[in-house]
C-alpha positions in Angstrom: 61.8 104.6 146.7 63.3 108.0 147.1 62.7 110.6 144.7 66.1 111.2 144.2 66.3 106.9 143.2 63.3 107.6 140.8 65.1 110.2 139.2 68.1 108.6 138.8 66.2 105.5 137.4 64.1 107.7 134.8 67.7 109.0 133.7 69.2 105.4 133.8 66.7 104.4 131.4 66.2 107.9 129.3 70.1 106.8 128.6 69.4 103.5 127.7 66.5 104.0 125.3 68.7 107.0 124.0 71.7 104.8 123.4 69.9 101.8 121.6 67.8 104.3 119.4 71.0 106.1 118.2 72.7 102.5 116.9 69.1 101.9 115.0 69.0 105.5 113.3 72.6 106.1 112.9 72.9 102.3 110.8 69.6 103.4 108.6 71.2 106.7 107.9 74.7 105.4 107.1 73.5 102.1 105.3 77.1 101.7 103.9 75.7 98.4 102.0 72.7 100.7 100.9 70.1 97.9 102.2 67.2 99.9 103.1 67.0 100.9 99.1 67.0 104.9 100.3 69.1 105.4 96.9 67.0 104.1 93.9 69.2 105.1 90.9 68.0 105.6 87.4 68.3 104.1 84.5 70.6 107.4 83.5 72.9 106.8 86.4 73.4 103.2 86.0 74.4 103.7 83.1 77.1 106.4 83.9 78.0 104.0 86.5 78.9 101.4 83.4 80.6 104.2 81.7 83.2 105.2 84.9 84.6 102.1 85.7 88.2 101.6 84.2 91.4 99.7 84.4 93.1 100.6 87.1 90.6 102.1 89.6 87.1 102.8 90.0 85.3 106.1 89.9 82.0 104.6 91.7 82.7 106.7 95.2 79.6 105.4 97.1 78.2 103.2 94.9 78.1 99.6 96.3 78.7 96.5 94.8 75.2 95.5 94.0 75.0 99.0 92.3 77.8 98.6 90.1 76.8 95.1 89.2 73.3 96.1 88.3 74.7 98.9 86.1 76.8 96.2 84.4 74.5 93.5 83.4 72.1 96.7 81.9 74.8 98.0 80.2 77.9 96.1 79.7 79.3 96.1 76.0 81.5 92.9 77.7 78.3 90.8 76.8 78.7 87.6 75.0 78.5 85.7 78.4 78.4 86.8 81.4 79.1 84.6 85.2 77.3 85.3 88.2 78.5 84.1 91.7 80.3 85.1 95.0 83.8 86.3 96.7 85.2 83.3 95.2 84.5 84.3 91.5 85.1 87.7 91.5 88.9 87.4 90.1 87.9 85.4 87.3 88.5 87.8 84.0 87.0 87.9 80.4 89.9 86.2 79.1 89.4 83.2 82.0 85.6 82.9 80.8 87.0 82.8 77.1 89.0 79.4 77.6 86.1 77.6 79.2 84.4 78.5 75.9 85.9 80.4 73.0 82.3 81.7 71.9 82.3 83.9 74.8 84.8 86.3 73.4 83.7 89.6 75.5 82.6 88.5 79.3 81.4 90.4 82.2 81.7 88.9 85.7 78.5 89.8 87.8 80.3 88.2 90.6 79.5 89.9 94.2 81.6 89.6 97.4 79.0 87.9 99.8 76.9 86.7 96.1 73.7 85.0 96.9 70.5 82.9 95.9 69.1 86.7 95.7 72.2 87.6 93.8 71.6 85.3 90.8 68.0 85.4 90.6 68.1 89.8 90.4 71.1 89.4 87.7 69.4 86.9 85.6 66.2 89.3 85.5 68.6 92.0 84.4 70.8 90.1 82.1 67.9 88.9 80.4 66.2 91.8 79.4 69.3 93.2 77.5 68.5 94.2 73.9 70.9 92.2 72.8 70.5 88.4 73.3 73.6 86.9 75.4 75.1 83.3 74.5 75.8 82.2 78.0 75.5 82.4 81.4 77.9 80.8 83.8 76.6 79.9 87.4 79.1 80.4 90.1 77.4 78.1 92.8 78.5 77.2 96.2 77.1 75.2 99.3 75.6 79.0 100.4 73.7 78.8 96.8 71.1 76.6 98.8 69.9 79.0 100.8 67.8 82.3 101.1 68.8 85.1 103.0 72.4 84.6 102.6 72.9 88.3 102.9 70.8 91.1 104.6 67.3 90.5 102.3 66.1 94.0 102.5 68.2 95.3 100.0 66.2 93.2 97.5 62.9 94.7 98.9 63.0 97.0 96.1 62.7 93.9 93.5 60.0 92.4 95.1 58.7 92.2 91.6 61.5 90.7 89.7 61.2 88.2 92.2 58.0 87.4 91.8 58.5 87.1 87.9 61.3 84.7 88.4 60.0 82.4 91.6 56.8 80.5 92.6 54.9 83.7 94.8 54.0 81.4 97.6 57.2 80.6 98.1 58.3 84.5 98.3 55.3 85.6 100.4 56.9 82.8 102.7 60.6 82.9 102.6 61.6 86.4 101.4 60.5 89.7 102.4 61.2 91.7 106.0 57.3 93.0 106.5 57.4 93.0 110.2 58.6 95.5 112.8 61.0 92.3 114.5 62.8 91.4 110.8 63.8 95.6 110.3 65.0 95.9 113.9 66.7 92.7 113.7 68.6 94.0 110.3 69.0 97.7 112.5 70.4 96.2 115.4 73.3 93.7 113.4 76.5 93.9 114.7 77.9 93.5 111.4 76.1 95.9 110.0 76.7 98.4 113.0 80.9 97.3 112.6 80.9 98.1 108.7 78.9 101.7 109.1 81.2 102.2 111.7 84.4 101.9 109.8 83.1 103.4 106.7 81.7 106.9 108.6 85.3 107.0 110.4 86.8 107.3 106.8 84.2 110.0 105.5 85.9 112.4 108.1 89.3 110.8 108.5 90.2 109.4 105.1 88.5 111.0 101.8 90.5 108.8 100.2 89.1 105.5 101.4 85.8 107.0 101.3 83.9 104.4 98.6 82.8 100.5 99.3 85.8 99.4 96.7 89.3 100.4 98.2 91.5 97.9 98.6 90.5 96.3 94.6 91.0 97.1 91.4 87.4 96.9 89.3 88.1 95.9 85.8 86.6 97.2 83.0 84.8 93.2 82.5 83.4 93.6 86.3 86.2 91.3 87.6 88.3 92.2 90.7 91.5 92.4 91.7 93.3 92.6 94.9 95.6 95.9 96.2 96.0 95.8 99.6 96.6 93.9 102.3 94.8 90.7 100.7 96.6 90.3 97.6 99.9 89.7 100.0 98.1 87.0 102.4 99.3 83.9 101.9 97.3 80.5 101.8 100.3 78.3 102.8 100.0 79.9 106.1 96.0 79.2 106.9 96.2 77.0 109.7 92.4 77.5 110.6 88.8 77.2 109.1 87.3 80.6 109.2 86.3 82.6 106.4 84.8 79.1 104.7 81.8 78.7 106.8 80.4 82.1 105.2 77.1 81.5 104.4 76.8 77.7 105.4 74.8 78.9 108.6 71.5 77.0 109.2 72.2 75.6 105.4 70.2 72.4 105.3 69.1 72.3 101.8 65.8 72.9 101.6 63.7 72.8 98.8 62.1 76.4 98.3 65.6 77.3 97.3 66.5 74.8 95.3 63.5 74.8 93.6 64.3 78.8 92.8 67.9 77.7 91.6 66.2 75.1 89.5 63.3 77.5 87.8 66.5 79.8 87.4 68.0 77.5 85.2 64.9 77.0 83.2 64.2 80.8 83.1 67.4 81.2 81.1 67.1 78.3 79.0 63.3 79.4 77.8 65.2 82.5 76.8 67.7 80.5 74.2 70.7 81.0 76.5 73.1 78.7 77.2 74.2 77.5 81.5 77.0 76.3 83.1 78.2 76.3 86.2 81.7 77.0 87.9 83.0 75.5 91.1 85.9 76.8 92.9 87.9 74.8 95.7 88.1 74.7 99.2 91.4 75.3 100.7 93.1 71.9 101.6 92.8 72.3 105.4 88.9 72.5 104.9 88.9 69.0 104.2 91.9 67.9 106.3 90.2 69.6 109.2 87.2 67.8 110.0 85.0 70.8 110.0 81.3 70.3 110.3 80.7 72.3 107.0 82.6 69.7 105.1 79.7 67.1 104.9 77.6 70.8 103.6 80.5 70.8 100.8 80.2 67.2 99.6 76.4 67.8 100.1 76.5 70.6 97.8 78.6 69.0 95.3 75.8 66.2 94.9 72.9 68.5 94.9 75.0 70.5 91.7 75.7 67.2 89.7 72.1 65.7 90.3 71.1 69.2 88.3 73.8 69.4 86.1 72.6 65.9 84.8 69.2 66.9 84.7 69.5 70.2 82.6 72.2 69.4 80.7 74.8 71.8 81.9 78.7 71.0 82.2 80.4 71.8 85.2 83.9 73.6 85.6 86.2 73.3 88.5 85.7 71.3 91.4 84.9 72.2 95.4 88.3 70.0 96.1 91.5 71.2 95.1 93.0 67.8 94.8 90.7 67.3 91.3 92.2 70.2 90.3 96.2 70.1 91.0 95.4 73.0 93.1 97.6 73.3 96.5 97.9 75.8 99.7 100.0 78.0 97.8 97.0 78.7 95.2 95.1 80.5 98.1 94.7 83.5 99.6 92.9 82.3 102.3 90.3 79.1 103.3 87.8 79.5 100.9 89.3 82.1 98.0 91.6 81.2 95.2 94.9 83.2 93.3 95.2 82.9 89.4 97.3 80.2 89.6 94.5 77.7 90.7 92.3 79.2 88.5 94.5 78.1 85.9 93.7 75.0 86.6 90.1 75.0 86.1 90.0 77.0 83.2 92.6 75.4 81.1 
């Protein structure tokens, strides 16, 4: 090989190594979902975090979602009952909670878009260790609810111990925790990850205004969500493919490590004196008109909830199929996420 081919070689691959390096540091250093736990806040700030959400827009410029949440079930003086669950509870309100049972008269949704396994087992620690006792917690459960690592697991690495407290450890030292070099690079190297940090450095220089994980919604003072942009104008009649209803049903084959976690869950809070239920919310119609392959996951699902229900006690509200619940296209935003009007239906 010519020296001039061995230098342009050495160059080649001083490029490459370059390149792929810069995508690994520059989604640790942005970490717009905070995942890598770089910012630990306080009890102090958590609680000005509580203080600083209002009607009408939030205040919580880059705080994420998990953040706010967390600030909220420490916090919250909406605390009667509170409901924890995904994307497809977030729009449920204090007043909603209050007709499914009129003892919960102030409410806090804990709700979190992409809300996991992790999700319900950190906000029950945090719920429970309130001063004051709470009456009720309602479960927002889904198909993904049967899995772990729904969502990147590394944010949770700083809760190792809450997990530990709330879960068998064998099952954690298995199933949870990122320890290796391959699991971090794998969470460095997402694409989804990459995509997100992309878009949200673009609006630190270009768009002050847009710079914070919660434009485009409205945070209400009870932790509930509403829509402001272009979402709250989609329209469901118009879904004509499955797409955003497959979050989370990847490699979901319901295995018993988490369902065993959901299950201790549920006897956590009951040890405590608190009251559980759990709230289903529909599919759009085409989901089950469309012969998906995560439909059988749905009905699945739906079994694996009733055979606990029965088993603990708990009443469920709502229903994964729209038909139970007089709920049609036009009571959709998209595939897999519900308007007021369907929510009506289930909490009437």
């Amino acid at each position: 090989m010519k020296l001039k081919d061995k230098k342009f070689s050495i160059f080649f691959l001083i490029i490459i190594f370059s390149s792929f390096s810069s995508i690994g540091i520059f989604n640790y250093l942005v970490d717009y979902e905070n995942i890598f736990s770089k910012k630990n806040l306080m009890q102090r700030e958590l609680r000005q975090i509580s203080k600083n959400i209002n009607i009408g827009k939030s205040k919580m410029i880059n705080v994420t979602h998990r953040d706010m949440k967390r600030a909220l079930a420490l916090f919250s003086k909406f605390d009667d009952c509170f409901l924890f669950g995904s994307s497809q509870h977030i729009i449920i309100s204090s007043e909603d909670i209050n007709k499914l049972d009129p003892k919960c008269k102030k409410n806090t949704n804990l709700s979190l878009p992409g809300g996991s396994l992790e999700d319900i087992l950190i906000n029950t620690y945090f719920t429970t260790i309130r001063e004051k006792k709470i009456k009720k917690i309602f479960l927002g459960v889904g198909p993904y609810t049967f899995k772990y690592n729904s969502d990147y697991q590394l944010r949770w690495k700083k809760f190792e111990s809450v997990f530990i407290k709330m879960n068998d450890k064998e099952i954690l030292e298995k199933k949870f925790f990122f320890d290796n070099l391959r699991e971090k690079l794998k969470i460095l190297y997402d694409k989804k990850l990459l995509k997100k940090n992309l878009y949200y450095f673009y609006n630190i220089i270009f768009n002050s205004e847009k710079n914070s994980n919660f434009n485009n919604i409205k945070v209400n003072i009870d932790g509930s969500y509403e829509f402001t942009g272009e979402y709250k104008n989609r329209k469901g009649e118009h879904v004509r493919k499955v797409e955003n209803a497959r979050w989370g049903f990847n490699e979901l084959n319901f295995e018993d490590a988490p369902k065993k976690s959901l299950i201790n869950n549920i006897k956590y809070i009951q040890s405590k004196g608190i009251e559980v239920d759990i709230l289903i919310i529909p599919f759009h119609p085409i989901v089950f008109s469309s012969s998906d392959w995560i439909v059988p996951k749905i009905y699945e699902a739906n079994l694996e909830i009733n055979k606990i229900a029965e088993e603990f006690g708990l009443d469920i509200y709502g229903s994964f199929f729209p038909d139970d619940l007089g709920c049609t296209e036009f009571d959709f935003y998209d595939d897999s996420h519900v308007k007021k009007t369907c929510i009506k239906h289930i909490v009437r």
